[in-house]
C-alpha positions in Angstrom: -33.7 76.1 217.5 -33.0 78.9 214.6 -29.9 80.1 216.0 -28.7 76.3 216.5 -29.3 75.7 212.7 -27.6 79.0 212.0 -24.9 77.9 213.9 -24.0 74.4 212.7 -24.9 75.3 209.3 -22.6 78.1 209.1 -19.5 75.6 210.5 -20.7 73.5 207.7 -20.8 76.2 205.2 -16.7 77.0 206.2 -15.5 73.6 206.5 -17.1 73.1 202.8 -15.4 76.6 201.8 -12.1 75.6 203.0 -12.2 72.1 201.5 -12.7 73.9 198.0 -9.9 76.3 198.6 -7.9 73.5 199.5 -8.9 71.6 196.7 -8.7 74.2 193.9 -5.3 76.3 194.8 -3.1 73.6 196.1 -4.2 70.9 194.5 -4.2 72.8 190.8 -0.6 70.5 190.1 0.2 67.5 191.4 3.7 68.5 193.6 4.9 67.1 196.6 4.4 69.3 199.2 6.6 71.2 201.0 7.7 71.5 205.1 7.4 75.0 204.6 3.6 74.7 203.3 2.9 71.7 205.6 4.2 73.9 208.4 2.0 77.2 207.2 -1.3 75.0 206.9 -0.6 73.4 209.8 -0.5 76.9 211.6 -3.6 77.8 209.5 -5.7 75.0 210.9 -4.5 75.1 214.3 -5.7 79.2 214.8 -9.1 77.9 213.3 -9.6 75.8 216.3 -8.1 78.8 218.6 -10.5 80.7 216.9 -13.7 78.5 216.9 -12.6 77.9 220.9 -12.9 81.9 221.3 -16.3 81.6 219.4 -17.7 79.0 221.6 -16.0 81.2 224.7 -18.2 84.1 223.3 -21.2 83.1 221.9 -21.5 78.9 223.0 -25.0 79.2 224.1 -26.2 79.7 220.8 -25.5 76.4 220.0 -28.0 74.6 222.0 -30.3 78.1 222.0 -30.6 78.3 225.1 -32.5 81.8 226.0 -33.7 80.9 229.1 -32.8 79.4 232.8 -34.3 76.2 232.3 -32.9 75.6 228.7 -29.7 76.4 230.3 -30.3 73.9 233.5 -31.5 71.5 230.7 -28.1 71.2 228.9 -26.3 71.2 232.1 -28.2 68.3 233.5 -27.5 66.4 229.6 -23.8 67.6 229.5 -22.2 69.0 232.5 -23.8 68.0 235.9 -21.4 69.8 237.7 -21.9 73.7 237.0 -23.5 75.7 240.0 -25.9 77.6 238.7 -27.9 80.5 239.7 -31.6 81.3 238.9 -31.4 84.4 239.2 -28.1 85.3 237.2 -28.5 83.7 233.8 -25.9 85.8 232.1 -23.3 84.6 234.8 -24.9 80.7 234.4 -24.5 81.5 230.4 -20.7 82.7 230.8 -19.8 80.0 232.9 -21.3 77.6 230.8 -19.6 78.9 227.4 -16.5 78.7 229.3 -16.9 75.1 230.2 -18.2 74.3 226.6 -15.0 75.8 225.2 -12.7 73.9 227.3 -14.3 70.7 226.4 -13.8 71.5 222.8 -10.1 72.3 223.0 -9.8 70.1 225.3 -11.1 66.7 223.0 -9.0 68.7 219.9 -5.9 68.3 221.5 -6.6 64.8 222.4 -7.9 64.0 219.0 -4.8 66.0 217.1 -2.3 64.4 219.1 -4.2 60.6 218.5 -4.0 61.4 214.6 -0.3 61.5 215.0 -0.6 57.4 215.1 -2.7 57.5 212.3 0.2 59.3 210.6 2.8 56.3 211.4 0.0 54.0 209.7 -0.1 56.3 206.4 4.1 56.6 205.9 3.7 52.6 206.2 0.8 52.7 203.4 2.4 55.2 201.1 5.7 53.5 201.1 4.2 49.4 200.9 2.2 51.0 198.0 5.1 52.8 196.1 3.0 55.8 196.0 4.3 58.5 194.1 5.1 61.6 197.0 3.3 64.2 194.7 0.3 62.1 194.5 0.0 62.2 198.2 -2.1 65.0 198.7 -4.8 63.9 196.4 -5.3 60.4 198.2 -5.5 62.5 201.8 -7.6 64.9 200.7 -10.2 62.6 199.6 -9.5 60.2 202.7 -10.1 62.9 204.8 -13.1 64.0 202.6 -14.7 60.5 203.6 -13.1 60.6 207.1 -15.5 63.4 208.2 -18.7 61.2 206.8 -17.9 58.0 208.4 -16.9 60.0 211.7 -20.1 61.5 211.7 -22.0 58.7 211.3 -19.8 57.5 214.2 -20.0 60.1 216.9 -23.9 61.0 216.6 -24.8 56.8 216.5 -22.7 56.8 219.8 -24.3 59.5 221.7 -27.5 58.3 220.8 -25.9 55.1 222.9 -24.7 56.9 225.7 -27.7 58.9 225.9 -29.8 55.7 226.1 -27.2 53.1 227.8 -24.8 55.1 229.8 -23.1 51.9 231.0 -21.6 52.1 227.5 -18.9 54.8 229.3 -17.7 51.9 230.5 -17.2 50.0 228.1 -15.6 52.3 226.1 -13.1 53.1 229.1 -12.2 49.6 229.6 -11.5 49.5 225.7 -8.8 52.3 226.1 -7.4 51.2 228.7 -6.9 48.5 226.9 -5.9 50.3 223.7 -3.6 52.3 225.6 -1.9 49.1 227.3 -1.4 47.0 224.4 -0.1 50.3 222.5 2.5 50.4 225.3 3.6 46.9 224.8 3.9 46.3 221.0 5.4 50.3 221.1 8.8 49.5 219.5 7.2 46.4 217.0 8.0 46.4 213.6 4.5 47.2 211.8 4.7 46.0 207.9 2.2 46.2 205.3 1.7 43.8 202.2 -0.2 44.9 200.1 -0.6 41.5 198.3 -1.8 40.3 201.1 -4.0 42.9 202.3 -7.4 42.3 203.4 -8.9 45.6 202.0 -7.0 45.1 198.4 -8.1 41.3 198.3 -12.0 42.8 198.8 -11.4 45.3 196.3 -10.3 43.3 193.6 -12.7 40.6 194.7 -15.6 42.8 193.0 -13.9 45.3 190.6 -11.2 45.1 188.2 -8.2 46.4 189.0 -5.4 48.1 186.6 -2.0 46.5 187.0 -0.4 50.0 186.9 -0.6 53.9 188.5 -2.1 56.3 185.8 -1.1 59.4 187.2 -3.6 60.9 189.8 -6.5 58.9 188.6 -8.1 56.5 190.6 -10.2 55.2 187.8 -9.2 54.3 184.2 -10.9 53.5 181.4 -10.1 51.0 178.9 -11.9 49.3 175.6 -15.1 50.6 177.5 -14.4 48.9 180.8 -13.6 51.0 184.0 -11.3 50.0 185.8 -10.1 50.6 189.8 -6.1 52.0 189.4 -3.9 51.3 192.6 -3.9 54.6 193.6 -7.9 54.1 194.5 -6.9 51.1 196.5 -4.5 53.6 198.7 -7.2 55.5 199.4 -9.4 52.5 200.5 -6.5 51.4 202.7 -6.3 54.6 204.2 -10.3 55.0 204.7 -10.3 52.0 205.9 -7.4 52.4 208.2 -9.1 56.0 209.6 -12.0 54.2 210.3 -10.3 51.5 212.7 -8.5 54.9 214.2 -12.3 56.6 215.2 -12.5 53.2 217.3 -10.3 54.3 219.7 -10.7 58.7 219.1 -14.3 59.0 219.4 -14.8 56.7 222.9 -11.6 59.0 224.1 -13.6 62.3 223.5 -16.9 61.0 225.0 -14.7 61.0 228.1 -14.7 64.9 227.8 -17.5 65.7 226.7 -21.2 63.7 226.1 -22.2 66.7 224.2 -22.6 65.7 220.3 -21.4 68.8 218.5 -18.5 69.2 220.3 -17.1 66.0 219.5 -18.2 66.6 216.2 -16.5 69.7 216.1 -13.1 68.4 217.8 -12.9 65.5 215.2 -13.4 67.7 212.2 -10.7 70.0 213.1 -8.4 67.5 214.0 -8.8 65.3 210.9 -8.5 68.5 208.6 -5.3 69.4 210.3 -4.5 65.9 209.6 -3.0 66.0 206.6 -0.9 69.0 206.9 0.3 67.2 210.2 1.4 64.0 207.8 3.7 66.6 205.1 5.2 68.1 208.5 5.7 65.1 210.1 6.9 62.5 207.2 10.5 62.8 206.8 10.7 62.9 211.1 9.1 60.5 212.6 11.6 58.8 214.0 12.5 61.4 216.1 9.7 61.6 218.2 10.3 57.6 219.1 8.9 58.1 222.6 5.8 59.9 221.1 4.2 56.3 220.6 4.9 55.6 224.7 3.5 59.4 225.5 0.2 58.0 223.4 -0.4 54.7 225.2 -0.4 56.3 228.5 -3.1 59.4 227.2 -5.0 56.6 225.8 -5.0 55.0 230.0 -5.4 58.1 231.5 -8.5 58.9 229.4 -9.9 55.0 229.9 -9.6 55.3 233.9 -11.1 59.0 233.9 -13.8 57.4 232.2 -13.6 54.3 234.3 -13.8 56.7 237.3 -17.0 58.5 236.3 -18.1 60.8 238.5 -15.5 60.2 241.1 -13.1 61.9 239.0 -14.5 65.6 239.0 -15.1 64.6 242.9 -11.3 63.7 243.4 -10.6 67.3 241.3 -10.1 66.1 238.0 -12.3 68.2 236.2 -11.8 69.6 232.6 -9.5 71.9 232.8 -7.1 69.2 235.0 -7.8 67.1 232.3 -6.5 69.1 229.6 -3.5 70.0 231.9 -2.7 66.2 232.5 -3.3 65.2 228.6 -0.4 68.5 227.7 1.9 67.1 229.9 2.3 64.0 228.9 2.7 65.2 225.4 4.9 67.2 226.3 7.0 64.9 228.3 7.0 62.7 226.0 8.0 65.2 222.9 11.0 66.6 225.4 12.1 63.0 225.9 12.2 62.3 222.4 14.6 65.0 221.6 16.5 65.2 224.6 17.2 61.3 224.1 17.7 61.1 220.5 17.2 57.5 219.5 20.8 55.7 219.0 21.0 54.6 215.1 20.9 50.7 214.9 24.6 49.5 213.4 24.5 47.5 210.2 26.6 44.3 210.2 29.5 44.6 207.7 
């Protein structure tokens, strides 16, 4: 139990860390940011996870301390179900389940990096119905994604307390995706607009604070003749919370799928969501050439729901973890290649 403490404390302990490094040396002046950083952080976050995958490769089994063969049949028969183990070679049981721990986690971060690429669409759409200043734009993500990890905790440990308790609810959740993924498929070229007059989150807002007609700066509150007051900006970042939270609907039943192990998911989410924002400064000015990406989501979002749908009969039929993973880079790739080697054709304005 002390090393299991030891270890989620100390992932706490850095994500904390990096959250204040972030905050305090690139968010010192408000600047839009750059490709070139955008692309650099996005690096920087992406070796983390390469790097916390190696950890879990290494040392995995001192997540769930396990020290013994039945602590290590225990978590097999709670997470895995299909290792072969060995009584009498716990060092090979323990390697062979840090391997399969690792590929889960790299596994659900690629699915839930990939899914936050959607959420990006949803933010451009936000930013620009808003009028947000560009060089404010870090600010709002860094706090959305500052609430992002609570909510999504909340989230992922509620629903393996389900699953642990109801399993049927694997089913439900792969019917949902399935049809997530579908009805991503079909509206995949719609027109998505946001009002923000009309907005349900801005109408709540204002429903029980007072809101300032006009941006001051980077604040999100304002004070004036002793009143505090919400400022626009703050209604962004509700918007956006708000619009992550609809997001973990579909991410967190698509990394149960993968993996019924807690932490991991945990872990995978966190990752993903801090590499989100980077993604979004990378991303924002060339969206539209990945136009195909949307089509390459719907079907991951299917093939997850069926897999989960399947059940066991997957890993019987041979579509085990590492298949998995295989499957879910493929069609991201395939559908990244498409995009640029059939660059969308510009629509022609009427004269």
């Amino acid at each position: 139990m002390r090393s299991e403490l030891i270890f989620i404390s100390g992932f706490i302990v850095f994500i904390l860390a990096m959250l204040a490094i972030d905050l305090g040396l690139f968010a010192k002046n408000d600047k839009p940011v750059t490709i070139k950083r955008a692309a650099i952080m996005s690096v920087v976050w992406i070796c983390f996870a390469l790097c916390f995958y190696v950890l879990l490769l290494k040392y995995g089994s001192l997540l769930h301390h396990i020290d013994s063969f039945p602590a290590l049949q225990q978590v097999n028969i709670d997470n895995f179900h299909h290792l072969n183990l060995n009584r009498n070679d716990l060092a090979g049981g323990l390697q062979l389940y840090q391997h399969n721990l690792a590929l889960e986690f790299i596994s659900g971060y690629v699915v839930e990096y990939s899914l936050s690429v959607d959420n990006v669409f949803i933010m451009v759409l936000i930013f620009t119905a808003f009028a947000v200043d560009p060089k404010y734009y870090h600010k709002v993500l860094f706090w959305g994604i500052i609430g992002a990890i609570a909510m999504r905790f909340c989230f992922i440990f509620l629903g393996a307390a389900l699953i642990s308790h109801f399993h049927w609810i694997l089913y439900i959740f792969g019917a949902f995706l399935v049809y997530t993924g579908i009805s991503m498929y079909i509206s995949r070229n719609a027109e998505k607009e946001i009002d923000p007059q009309n907005n349900n989150i801005v109408k709540l807002a204002s429903k029980y604070f007072t809101v300032h007609p006009k941006f001051e700066g980077n604040r999100f509150f304002v004070k004036i003749n002793h009143k505090k007051l919400i400022t626009p900006l703050f209604l962004v970042l509700l918007t956006i919370e708000f619009t992550d939270l609809l997001f973990a609907v579909d991410s967190i039943p698509a990394i149960f799928s993968i993996t019924k192990d807690p932490y991991i998911v945990f872990f995978s989410n966190i990752f993903a969501i801090l590499g989100l924002r980077s993604m979004f400064f990378l991303l924002v000015n060339v969206m539209d050439k990945f136009h195909y990406l949307k089509t390459g989501l719907a079907v991951l979002l299917t093939f997850i729901g069926l897999k989960m749908l399947a059940g066991e009969y997957a890993g019987q039929i041979g579509i085990d973890t590492g298949v998995s993973l295989l499957i879910i880079l493929a069609i991201l790739s395939v559908s990244v290649g498409a995009s640029l080697l059939f660059p969308k054709t510009p629509e022609k304005k009427l004269s």
